[in-house]
N, C-alpha and C positions, 0 to 999 in steps of 0.2 A: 314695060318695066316689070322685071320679078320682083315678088316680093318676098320677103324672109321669113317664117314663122319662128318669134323666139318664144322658148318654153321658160328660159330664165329670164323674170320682170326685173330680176334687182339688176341687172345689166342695163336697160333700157333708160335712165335719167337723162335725161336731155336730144333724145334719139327723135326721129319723123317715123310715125306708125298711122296704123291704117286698125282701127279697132271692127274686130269681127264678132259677130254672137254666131255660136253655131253653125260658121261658115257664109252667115250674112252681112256685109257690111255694115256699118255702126254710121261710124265717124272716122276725121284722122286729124293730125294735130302733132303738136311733140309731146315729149313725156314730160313732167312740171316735176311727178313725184312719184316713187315707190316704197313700201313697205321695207322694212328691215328685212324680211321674211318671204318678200316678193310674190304676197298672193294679191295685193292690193297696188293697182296705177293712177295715177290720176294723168289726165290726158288736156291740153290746151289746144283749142283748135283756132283755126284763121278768125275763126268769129268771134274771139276772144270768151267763147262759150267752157268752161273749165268742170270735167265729170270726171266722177272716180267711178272704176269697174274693178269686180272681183271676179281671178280664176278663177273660183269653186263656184258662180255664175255661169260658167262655161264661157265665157270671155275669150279671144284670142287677140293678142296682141302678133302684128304681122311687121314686120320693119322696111320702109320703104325707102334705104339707105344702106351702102356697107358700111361698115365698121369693124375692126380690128377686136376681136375677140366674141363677137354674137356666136351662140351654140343657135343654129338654125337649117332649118331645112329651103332648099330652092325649090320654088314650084314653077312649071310651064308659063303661066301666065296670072294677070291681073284677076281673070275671073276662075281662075283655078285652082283652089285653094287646097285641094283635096287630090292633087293628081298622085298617080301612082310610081311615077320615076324620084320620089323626093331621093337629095343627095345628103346624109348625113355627116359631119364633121365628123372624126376619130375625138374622143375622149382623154 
């Protein structure tokens, strides 16, 4: 499965994400909630375990679903978060 890197949070409400710190996996879950301002997520995951992350944490949020309108990058693979072919959307 690819996964998505989205940079914009306020998109993500109700989405299946895979939360990463620094390129390490987190957790994953859906999104419950975001910030007006989308630097703040809150994330619900299968274990009904419910955390909020901040991008200015270095946080990423990765989307592990399409969806009609995500500004996001494709990467190679599950464990490659950082690869160098990413495809960006036109603006």
């Amino acid at each position: 499965m690819d996964l998505r890197h989205i940079s914009d949070w306020t998109q993500l409400p109700g989405a299946r994400v895979e939360i990463r710190h620094q390129g390490s996996y987190v957790c994953s879950g859906h999104v419950d909630a975001v910030t007006d301002d989308g630097k703040i997520l809150w994330v619900q995951s299968p274990e009904n375990d419910r955390r909020l992350f901040e991008k200015d944490e270095f946080y990423e949020a990765w989307a592990t679903e399409n969806r009609t309108g995500f500004h996001y990058e494709v990467t190679a693979g599950r464990n490659s978060p950082f690869n160098a072919n990413h495809i960006f959307p036109p603006h």
